[in-house]
C-alpha positions in Angstrom: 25.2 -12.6 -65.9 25.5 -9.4 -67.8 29.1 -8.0 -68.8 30.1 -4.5 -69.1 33.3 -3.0 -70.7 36.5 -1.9 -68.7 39.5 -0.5 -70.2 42.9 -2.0 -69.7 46.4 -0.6 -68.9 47.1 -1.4 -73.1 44.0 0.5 -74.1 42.0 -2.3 -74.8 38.7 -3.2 -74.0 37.7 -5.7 -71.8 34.5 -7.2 -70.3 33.8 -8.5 -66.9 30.9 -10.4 -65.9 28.3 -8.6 -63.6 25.9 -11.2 -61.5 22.7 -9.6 -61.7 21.2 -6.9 -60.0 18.7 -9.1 -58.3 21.2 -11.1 -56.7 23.1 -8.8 -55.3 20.7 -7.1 -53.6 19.7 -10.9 -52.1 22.8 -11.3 -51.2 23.0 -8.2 -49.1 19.6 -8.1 -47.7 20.2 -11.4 -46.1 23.6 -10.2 -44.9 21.9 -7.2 -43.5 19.5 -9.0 -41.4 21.6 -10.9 -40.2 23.6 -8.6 -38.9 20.5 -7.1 -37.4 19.6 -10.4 -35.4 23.5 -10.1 -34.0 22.8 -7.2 -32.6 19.3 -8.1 -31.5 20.3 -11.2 -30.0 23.6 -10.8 -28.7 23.8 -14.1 -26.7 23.1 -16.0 -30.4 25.7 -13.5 -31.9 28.0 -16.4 -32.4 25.7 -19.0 -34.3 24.2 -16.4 -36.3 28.4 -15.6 -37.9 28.4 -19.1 -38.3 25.3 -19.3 -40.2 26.6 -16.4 -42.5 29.8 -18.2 -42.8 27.8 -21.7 -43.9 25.8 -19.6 -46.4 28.9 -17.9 -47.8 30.5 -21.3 -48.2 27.5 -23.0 -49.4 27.5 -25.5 -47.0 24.2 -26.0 -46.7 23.5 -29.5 -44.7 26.0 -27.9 -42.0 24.0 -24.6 -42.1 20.3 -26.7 -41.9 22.0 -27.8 -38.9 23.3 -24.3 -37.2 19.7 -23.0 -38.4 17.9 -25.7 -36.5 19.9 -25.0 -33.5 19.5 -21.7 -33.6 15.5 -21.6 -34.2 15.3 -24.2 -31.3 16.1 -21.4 -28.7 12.9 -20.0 -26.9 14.6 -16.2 -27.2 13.9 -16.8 -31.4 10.6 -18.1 -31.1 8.7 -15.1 -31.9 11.3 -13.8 -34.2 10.7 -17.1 -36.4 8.6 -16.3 -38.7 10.5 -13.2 -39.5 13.8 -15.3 -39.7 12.7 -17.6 -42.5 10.7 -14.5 -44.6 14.2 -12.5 -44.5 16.5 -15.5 -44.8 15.4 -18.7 -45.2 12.9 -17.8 -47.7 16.0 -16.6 -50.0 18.0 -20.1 -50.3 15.2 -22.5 -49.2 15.5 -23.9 -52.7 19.2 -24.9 -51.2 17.9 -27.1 -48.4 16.3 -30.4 -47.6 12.9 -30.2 -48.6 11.3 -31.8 -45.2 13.8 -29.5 -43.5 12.9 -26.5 -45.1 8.9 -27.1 -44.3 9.9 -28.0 -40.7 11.3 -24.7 -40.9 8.7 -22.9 -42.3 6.2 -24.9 -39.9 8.0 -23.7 -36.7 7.4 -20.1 -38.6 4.4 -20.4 -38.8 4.0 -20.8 -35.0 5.1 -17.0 -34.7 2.2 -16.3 -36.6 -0.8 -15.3 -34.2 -3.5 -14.3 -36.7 -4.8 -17.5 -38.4 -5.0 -16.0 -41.8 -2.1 -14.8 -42.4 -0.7 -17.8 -40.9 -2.2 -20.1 -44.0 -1.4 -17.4 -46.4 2.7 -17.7 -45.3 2.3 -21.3 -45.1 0.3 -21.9 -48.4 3.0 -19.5 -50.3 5.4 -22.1 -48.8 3.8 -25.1 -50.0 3.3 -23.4 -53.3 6.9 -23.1 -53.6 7.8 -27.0 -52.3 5.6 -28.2 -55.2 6.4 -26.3 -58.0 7.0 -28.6 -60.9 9.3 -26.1 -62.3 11.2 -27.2 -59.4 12.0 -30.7 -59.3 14.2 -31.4 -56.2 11.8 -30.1 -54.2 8.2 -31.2 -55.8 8.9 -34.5 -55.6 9.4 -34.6 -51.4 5.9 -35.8 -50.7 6.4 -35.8 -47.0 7.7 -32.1 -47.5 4.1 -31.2 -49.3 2.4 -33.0 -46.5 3.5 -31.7 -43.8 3.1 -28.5 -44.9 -0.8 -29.6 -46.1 -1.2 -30.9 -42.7 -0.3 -27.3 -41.4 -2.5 -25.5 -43.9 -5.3 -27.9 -42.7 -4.7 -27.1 -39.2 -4.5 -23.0 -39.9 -7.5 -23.8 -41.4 -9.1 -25.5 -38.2 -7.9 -22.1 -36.1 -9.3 -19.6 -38.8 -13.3 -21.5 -37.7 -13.4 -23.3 -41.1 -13.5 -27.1 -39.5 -15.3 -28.5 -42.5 -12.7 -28.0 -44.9 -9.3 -28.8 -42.2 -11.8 -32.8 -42.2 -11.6 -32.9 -45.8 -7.9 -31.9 -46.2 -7.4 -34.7 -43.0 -9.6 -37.4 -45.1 -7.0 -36.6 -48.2 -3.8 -36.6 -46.2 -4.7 -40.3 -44.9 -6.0 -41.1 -48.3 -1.9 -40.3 -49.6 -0.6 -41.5 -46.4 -2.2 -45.1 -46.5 -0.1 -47.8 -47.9 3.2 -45.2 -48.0 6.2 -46.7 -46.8 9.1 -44.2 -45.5 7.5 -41.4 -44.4 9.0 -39.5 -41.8 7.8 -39.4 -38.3 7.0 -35.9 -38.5 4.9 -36.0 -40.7 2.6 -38.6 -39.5 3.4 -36.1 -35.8 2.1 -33.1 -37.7 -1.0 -35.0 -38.9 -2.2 -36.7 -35.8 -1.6 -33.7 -34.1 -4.0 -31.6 -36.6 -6.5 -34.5 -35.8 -6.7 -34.4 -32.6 -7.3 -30.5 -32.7 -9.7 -31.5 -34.8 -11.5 -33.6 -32.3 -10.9 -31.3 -29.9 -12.2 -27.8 -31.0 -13.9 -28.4 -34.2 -15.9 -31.2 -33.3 -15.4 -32.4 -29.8 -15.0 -36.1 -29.5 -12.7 -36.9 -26.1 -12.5 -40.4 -27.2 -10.8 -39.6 -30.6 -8.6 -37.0 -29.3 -7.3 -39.3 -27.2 -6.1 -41.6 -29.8 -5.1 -39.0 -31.3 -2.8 -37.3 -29.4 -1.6 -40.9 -28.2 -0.4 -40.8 -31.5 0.9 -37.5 -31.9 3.0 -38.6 -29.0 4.2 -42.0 -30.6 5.8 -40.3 -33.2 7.2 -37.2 -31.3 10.3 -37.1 -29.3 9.5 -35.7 -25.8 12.4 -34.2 -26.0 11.5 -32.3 -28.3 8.4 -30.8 -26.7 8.5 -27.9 -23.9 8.4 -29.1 -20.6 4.7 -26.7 -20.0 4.0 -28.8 -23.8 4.6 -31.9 -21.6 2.6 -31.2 -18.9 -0.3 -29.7 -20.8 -0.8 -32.5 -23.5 -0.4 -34.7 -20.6 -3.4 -32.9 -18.4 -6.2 -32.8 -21.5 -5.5 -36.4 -22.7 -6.3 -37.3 -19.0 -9.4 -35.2 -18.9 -10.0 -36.6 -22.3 -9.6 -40.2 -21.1 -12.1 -39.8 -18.2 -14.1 -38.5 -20.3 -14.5 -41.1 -23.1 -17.3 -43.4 -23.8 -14.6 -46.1 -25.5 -11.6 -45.7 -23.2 -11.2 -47.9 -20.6 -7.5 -48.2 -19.9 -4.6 -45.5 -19.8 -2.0 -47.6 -19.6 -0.6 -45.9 -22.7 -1.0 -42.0 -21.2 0.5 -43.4 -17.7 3.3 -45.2 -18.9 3.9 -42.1 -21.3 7.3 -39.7 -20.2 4.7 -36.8 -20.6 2.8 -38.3 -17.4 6.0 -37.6 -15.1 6.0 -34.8 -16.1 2.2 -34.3 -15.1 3.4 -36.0 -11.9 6.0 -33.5 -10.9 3.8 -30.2 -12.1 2.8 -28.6 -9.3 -0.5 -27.0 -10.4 -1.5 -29.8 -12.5 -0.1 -33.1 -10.5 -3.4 -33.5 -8.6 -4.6 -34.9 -12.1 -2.1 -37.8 -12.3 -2.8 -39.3 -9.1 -6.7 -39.2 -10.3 -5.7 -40.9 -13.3 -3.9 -43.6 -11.8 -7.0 -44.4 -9.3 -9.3 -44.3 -11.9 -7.7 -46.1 -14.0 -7.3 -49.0 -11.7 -11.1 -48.7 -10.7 -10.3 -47.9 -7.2 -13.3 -46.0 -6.1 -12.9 -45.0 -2.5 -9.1 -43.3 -3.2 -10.6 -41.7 -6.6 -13.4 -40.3 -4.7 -11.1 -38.9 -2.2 -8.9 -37.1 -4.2 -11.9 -35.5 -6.0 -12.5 -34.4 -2.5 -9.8 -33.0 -2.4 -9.1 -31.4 -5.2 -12.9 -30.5 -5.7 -11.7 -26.6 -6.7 -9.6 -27.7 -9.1 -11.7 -30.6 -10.0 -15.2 -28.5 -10.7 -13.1 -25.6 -12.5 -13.2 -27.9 -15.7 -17.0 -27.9 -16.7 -16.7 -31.1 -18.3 -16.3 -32.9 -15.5 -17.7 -31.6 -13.1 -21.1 -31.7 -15.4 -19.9 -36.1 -15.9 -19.6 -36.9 -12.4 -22.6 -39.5 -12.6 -20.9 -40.8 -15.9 -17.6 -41.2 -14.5 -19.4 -43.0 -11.1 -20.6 -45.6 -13.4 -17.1 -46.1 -15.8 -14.9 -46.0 -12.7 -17.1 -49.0 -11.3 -16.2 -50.7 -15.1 -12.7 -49.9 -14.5 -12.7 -51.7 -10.9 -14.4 -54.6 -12.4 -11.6 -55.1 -15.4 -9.1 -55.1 -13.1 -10.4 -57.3 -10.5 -10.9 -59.8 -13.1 -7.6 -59.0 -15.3 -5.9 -60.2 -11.4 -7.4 -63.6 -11.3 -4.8 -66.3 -12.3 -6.0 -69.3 -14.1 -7.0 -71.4 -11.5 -9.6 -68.9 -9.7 -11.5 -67.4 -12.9 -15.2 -68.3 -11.1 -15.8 -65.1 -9.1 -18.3 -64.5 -6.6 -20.7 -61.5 -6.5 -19.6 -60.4 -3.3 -16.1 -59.7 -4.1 -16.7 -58.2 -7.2 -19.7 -55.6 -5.1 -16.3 -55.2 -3.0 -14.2 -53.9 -5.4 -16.7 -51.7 -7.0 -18.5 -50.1 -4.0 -21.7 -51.7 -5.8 -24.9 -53.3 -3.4 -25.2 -57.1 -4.4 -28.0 -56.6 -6.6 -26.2 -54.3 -8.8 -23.7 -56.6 -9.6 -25.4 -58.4 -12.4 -26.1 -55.6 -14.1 -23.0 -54.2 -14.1 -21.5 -57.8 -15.5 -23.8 -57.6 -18.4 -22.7 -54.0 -18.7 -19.2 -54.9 -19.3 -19.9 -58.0 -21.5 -22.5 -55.9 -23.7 -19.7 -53.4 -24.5 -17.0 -56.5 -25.6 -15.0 -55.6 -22.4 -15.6 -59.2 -21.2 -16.3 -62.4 -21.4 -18.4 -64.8 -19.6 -21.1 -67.1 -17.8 -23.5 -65.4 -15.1 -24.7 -67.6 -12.7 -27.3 -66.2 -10.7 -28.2 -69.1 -8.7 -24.6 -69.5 -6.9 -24.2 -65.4 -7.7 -21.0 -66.0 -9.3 -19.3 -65.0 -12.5 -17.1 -67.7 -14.7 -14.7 -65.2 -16.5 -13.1 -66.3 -19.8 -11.7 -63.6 -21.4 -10.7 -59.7 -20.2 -9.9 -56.9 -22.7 -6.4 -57.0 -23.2 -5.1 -53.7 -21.2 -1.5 -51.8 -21.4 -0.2 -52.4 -17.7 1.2 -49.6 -15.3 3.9 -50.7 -13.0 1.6 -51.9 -10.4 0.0 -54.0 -13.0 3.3 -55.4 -14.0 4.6 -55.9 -10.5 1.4 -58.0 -10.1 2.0 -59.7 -13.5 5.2 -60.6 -12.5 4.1 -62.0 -9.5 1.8 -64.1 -10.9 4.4 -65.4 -13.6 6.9 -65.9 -10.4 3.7 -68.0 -9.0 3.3 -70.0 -11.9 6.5 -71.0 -12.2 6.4 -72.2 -8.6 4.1 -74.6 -9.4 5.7 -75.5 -12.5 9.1 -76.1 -10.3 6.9 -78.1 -7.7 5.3 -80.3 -11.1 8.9 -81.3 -11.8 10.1 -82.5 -9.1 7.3 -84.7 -8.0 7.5 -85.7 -11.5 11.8 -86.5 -10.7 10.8 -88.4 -7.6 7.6 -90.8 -8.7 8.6 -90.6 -12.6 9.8 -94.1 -12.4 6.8 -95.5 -10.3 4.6 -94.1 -12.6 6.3 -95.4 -15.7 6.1 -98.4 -14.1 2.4 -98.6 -13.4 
């Protein structure tokens, strides 16, 4: 601080520190805005004193708080981006690290041009890991997040070759890190699946992806149109995919209710659950039914040959996932049954399934039956529990039946 010199009532001189010119004026610009967004959003007027009383206090845990609150509400969300340039940016230095690029990522989100979306989020990161600035360059999840945001900006400005390369580096850091918080690993399977998505379409891998984009993110946290969209192109991704064969995970996900209820989109989750179960006949109905819907998403409606063929894999996984222990040999005709198949296609569909690792087995063509040993191990819907439980409840009937003739002959049998 500089000091200037005032005169006292006893004629001498004294000197009072100044704090410097460039503080002030931060001070009062934030003030200012701040007042601004009062009047702009009258029905936030509230928080927003608090917030200015937090930052006159320095309380800044409580204000992180008010300030996450506050940038929650959809009436801020476009006004974000301005928000942390006119404030945040000012006393980010104050703040959790992770906070403060959660912040700056939700910003960013305001940000409709691509470019200047990197640009504000690269001037961030630069900040986070100046060395200069200790308390915040060493938060590693802080720099990552925001890297995994850069690398996503990137994807959205049509540069897909260099968003893979900052991916490959983010797992390379993230592998064998213990601690890192959830939203991180959120932000970076959520950049990945973009990834497969738009810059080089895999449905399989966005799938897996986005699964895992949902793992680690709250559903509360995600709008309920979020919900419901993230829900509707994993689906499509998931019929779509050479490798998936179950969607347990998607259907037993709280996004899929919410896919469920939608009223434009629920068609979709009652076509999931048939195919997923490999009924045929109800999965060809509802196509049927929905065919306007169905053909206005070019990908399917250009795979219906290639979903005929992996629904028919589906019905065959479950048909043998339902046998208990004491019925594993199968005849031909029941599986041709299940999957709307003639008899002679049968075999060929069981080598199929075995060729891809989805089962196990011995083919005997002679008695046309099937000996199953092993079935993929699949994440089970309710129906598949309430069968699972069923067959558990079954088991232990025998089990109880065992017993007792075991209590009642024991003794003869001992004897003998």
């Amino acid at each position: 601080p500089t000091s200037s010199p005032v005169q006292s009532a006893f004629g001498a001189s004294l000197f009072v520190a100044r704090a410097p010119l460039c503080q002030v004026i931060t001070m009062s610009s934030s003030s200012t805005y701040l007042t601004s967004l009062q009047t702009k959003f009258p029905v936030h007027s509230g928080l927003i004193e608090e917030i200015t009383g937090l930052q006159q206090r320095r309380l800044w845990h409580q204000l992180t708080i008010k300030v996450d609150d506050l940038l929650r509400s959809p009436e801020l969300k476009d006004e974000a981006a301005s928000f942390y340039k006119n404030f945040l940016a000012e006393i980010e230095a104050k703040l959790s690290p992770v906070r403060c690029a959660a912040f700056a990522t939700r910003a960013a989100e305001a940000i409709t041009d691509a470019k200047d979306r990197l640009a504000f989020l690269e001037d961030v990161l630069s900040r986070v890991a100046d060395k200069k600035r200790e308390y915040l360059a060493t938060s590693r999840d802080a720099a990552m997040l925001l890297r995994s945001e850069c690398a996503l900006a990137k994807l959205h400005a049509g540069d897909p070759v260099t968003c893979k390369k900052d991916l490959d580096s983010l797992y390379a850091d993230l592998e064998g890190v213990a601690g890192v918080e959830a939203q991180v690993h959120a932000s970076v399977y959520r950049t990945t699946a973009e990834y497969w998505r738009t810059g080089r379409p895999n449905p399989g891998e966005f799938y897996r992806s986005g699964l895992l984009f949902l793992a680690y993110t709250p559903t509360e946290t995600l709008a309920e149109d979020d919900q419901v969209q993230w829900a509707f192109d994993l689906g499509v991704s998931a019929l779509l995919g050479d490798d998936v064969y179950n969607m347990g995970e998607l259907l037993m996900h709280p996004v899929f209710e919410a896919l469920t209820a939608d009223k434009k989109h629920g068609w979709m989750s009652k076509v999931l659950s048939a195919f997923n179960a490999g009924r045929v006949g109800d999965f060809n109905s509802l196509v049927k039914a929905n065919s306007t819907q169905f053909k206005a998403i070019s990908e399917l409606a250009s795979s219906t040959s290639k979903l005929d063929a992996k629904i028919r894999i589906l019905g065959l996984i479950d048909t043998l996932f339902r046998k208990t222990s004491d019925s594993r040999v199968v005849h031909f005709d029941e599986i041709a049954a299940a999957t709307s198949l003639q008899g002679v296609d049968v075999e060929m569909l069981l080598m199929r399934c075995m060729s891809l690792g989805l089962v196990r087995g011995t083919i005997d063509q002679v008695a046309s039956t099937f000996t199953v040993t092993w079935v993929q191990p699949r994440v089970l819907d309710r129906v598949q529990i309430d069968a699972m439980v069923n067959r558990i409840g079954a088991w232990k009937a025998q089990v109880d039946n065992v017993s007792s003739l075991l209590a009642q002959n024991g003794g003869e049998l001992l004897r003998t």
